[in-house]
C-alpha positions, 0 to 999 in steps of 0.5 A, spaced: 587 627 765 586 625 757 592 623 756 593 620 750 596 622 743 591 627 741 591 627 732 588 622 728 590 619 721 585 625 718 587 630 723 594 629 721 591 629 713 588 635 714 594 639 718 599 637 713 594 641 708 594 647 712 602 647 712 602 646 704 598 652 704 600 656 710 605 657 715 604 660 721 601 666 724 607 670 723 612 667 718 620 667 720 619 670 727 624 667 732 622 671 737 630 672 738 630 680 740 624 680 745 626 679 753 622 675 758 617 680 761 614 682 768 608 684 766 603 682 761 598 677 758 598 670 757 593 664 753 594 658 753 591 652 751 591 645 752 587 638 753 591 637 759 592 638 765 586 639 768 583 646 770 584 645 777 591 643 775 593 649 772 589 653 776 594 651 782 600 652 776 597 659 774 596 661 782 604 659 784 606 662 778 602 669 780 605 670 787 612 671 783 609 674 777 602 677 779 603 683 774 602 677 768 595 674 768 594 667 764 588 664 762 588 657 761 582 653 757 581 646 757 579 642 752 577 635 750 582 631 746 578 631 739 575 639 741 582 640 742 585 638 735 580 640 731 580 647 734 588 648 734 590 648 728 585 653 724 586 658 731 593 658 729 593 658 721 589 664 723 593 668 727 589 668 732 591 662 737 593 663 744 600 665 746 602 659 749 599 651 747 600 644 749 605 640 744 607 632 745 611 628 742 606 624 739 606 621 732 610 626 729 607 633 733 612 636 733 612 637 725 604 638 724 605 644 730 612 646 730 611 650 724 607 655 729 611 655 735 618 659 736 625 654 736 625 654 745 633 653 745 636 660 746 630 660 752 632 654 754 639 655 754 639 663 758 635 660 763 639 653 765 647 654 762 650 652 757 648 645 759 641 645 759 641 638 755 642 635 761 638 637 765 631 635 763 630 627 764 629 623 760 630 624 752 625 629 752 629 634 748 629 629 743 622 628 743 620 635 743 624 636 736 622 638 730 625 633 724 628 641 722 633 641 728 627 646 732 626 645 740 619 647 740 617 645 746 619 646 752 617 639 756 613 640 763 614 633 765 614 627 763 608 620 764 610 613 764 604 608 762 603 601 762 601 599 769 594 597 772 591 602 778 586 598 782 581 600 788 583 596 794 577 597 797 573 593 792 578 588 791 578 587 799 571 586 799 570 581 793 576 577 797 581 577 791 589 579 790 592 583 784 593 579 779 600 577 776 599 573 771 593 570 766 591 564 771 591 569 777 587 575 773 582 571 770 581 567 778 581 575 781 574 577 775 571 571 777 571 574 784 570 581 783 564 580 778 561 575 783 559 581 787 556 585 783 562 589 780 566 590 773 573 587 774 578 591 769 573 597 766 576 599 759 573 604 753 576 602 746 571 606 742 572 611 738 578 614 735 583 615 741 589 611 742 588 608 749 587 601 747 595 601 744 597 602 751 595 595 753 596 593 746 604 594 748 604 592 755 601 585 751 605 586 747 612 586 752 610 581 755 610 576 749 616 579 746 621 585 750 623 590 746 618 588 739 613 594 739 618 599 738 622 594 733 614 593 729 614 601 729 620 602 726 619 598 721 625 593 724 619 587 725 612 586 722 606 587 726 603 581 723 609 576 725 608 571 730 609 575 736 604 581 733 599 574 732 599 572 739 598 579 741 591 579 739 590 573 741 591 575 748 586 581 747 581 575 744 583 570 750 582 576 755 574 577 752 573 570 752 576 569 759 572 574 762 578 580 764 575 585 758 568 587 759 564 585 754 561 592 753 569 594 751 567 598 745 561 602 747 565 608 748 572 611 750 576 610 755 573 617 758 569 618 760 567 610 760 571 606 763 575 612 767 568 614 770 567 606 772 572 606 776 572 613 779 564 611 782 568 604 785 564 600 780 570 597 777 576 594 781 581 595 776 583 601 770 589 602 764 591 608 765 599 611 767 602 616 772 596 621 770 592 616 775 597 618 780 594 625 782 587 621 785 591 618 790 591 625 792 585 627 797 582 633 793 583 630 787 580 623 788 574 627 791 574 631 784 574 626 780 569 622 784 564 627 783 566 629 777 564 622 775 557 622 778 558 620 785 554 624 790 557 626 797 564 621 794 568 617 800 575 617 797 578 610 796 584 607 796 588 606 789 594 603 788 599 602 783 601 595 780 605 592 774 601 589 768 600 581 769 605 577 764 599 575 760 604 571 756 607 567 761 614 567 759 617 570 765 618 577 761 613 581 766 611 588 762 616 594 762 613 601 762 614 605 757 616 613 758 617 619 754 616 626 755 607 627 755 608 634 753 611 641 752 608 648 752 610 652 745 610 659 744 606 662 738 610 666 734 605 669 732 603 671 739 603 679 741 605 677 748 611 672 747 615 676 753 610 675 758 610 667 754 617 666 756 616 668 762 610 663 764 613 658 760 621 658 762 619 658 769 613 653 768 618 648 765 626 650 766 624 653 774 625 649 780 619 653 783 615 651 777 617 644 777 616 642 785 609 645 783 609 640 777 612 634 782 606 636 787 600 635 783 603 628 782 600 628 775 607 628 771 614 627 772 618 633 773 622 634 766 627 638 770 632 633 774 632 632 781 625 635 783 621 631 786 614 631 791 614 635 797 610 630 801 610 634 806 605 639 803 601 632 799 595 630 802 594 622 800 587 619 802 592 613 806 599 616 806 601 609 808 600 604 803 600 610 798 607 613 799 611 608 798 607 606 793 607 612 788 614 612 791 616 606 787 611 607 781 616 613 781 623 610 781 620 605 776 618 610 772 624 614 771 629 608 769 624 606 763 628 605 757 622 605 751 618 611 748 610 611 749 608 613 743 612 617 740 616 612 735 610 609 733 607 614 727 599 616 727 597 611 721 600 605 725 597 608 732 590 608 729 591 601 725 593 597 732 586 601 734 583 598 729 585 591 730 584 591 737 576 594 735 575 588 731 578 583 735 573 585 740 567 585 736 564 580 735 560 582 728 566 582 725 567 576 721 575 575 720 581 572 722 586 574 727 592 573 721 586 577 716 586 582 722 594 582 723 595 583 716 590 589 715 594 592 720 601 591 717 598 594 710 595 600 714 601 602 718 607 606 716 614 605 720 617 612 724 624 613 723 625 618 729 629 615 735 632 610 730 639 612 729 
């Protein structure tokens, strides 16, 4: 699950470029006049979910549609940005393909995708707005007023996963605060082990989930005003933010080895081999709580015949210590689009209304515990989920889910591209060591590079 927002600063350039000089596959189609279908073919593509995922998706789907066979192809977060927008241009993408909210997607692949209200509203009533959570309709529109994708769930982030197993073994507890995290590496690394792996190379926006989560416990509410350009990312609080970053190198929380590559297949990998006790990473992670799927996942990382750990949830520690604890951050992860060059839009409608809009789809969203069903009142069917230790685990996913749903401030999606890469970028030099400037030079680098986004701003 490579859950992070999936175009940079030069993605974002070269699309608007096709945009300039191209519209869709099939300019002016609204899809209007064609019906959901029963029979049919469907493509869709997307850097997430995982295959075995969608393959489980497309399998519950089928025993109510068999005659409508959907192909799904998953691709890496750059693969996938790099291969999608030509593909469209051409007219020759897939049916159906994933669509988040993030830095202004839905305007870089809204011009390709059919406005979804009309589905939206034929399948839920007249009130379809308020039966999907969240402000993911919101999310999902297109500075035009056009729905262009229909959300199949929603993540929340800004929370640590741990291997209690690992932690058992060095003698240490959760961290709460700076003074107890630092206190827990010292014992973990005293065995042998990394005590909060993390990639932050590459162009991938991982490091600004901790950045925020730094960031609310220094100042509640700041990251959001920082984005929209209702405070400077190098005022005093953007200042203290990358110097915890700096202090947490320093003290031995972020490893040294930070910036040799992305969060996958880094620091996922680590922990996934049990050689790490703690990772950043949101809901998405609640899926390896499941049997099967920590199982996958192990050996996915390299681990030969894999013996499942206990992994858990907890709140990110108040580095600031100022009692402000850190808030998760929500919004919709992603929605599925319909191209409106598609020769198969019927069938499209069919698999996406039910994928999204269906409570039958929607419980099999609920069941792989990987998203936040979009559509109100669907939640895990315990009953057919097999965790590796139901009984501290349950209650805390349970939890992790209640706390999720309350979340009142956005991930990702009100913060603009250039602003995402410049807190990367700030975040890389200052964990590099070769990088001969002030946290005030690098705070100030990033003002200047950022843009302010105007959208959840009215």
């Amino acid at each position: 699950m490579k859950r992070t927002r999936i175009l940079t600063a030069a993605a974002l350039a070269a699309t608007a470029a096709l945009l300039i000089t191209s519209c869709s596959g099939s300019p002016g189609n609204t899809g209007e006049d064609v019906k959901p279908a029963k029979k049919g073919s469907v493509t869709w593509w997307g850097w997430t979910p995982d295959t075995p995922v969608a393959e489980r998706y497309i399998e519950a789907f089928n025993e109510q549609y068999p005659d409508i066979e959907v192909t799904y192809k998953n691709f890496e977060n750059v693969d996938y940005r790099n291969t999608i927008t030509p593909a469209l241009d051409s007219g020759k993408g897939p049916d159906v393909f994933d669509l988040s909210p993030a830095g202004g997607s839905p305007d870089l692949w809204g011009p390709y995708a059919l406005d979804l209200s009309s589905l939206a509203k034929s399948t839920l009533g007249a009130g379809w707005k308020d039966d999907i959570g969240g402000d993911y309709v919101e999310q999902l529109t297109s500075s035009d007023g056009r729905f262009v994708s229909l959300p199949l769930g929603g993540m929340s982030a800004g929370f640590l996963w741990y291997n209690q197993d690992v932690l058992d073994e060095a003698g240490a507890d959760v961290p709460t605060d700076y003074r107890s995290w630092v206190d827990t590496c010292e014992k973990v690394t005293a065995i042998g082990k990394t005590c909060f792996t993390m990639g932050a190379g590459g162009s991938d926006t991982f490091p600004t989930d901790m950045y925020h989560a730094i960031a609310n416990s220094v100042a509640p509410g700041w990251f959001i005003k920082a984005s929209t350009g209702k405070a400077k990312w190098n005022d005093a609080n953007g200042i203290e933010v990358l110097r915890i970053i700096e202090k947490m190198q320093d003290d031995g929380i972020i490893p040294k080895d930070a910036l040799d590559g992305p969060q996958y297949p880094l620091a996922n990998n680590e922990f996934m081999k049990g050689d790490a006790a703690m990772v950043q990473m949101g809901f998405w992670y609640t899926q390896y709580a499941g049997a099967d799927s920590c199982k996958a996942a192990m050996e996915a990382a390299g681990v030969s015949s894999p013996k499942c750990f206990v992994q858990l949830p907890a709140a990110f520690p108040d580095v600031a210590g100022k009692g402000n604890g850190s808030a998760y951050f929500s919004e919709a992860d992603y929605g599925i689009a319909i191209n409106s060059a598609s020769e198969h839009i019927g069938a499209a409608k069919t698999f996406v209304s039910w994928m999204t809009l269906h409570k039958q789809g929607q419980q099999n969203v609920a069941n792989a515990i990987d998203l936040l069903p979009a559509v109100k009142g669907v939640s895990p069917d315990w009953d057919s989920i097999q965790l590796v230790d139901e009984s501290v685990q349950r209650p805390a996913i349970e939890k992790l889910i209640e706390d999720s749903s309350e979340a009142s401030e956005s991930r990702q999606w009100q913060a603009t591209e250039k602003s995402l890469d410049a807190i990367v970028v700030a975040t890389q030099q200052v964990l590099d060591p070769s990088v001969d400037k002030s946290i005030q030079d690098i705070a100030d680098d990033q003002q200047a590079a950022s843009v302010a986004s105007k959208v959840g701003t009215k």
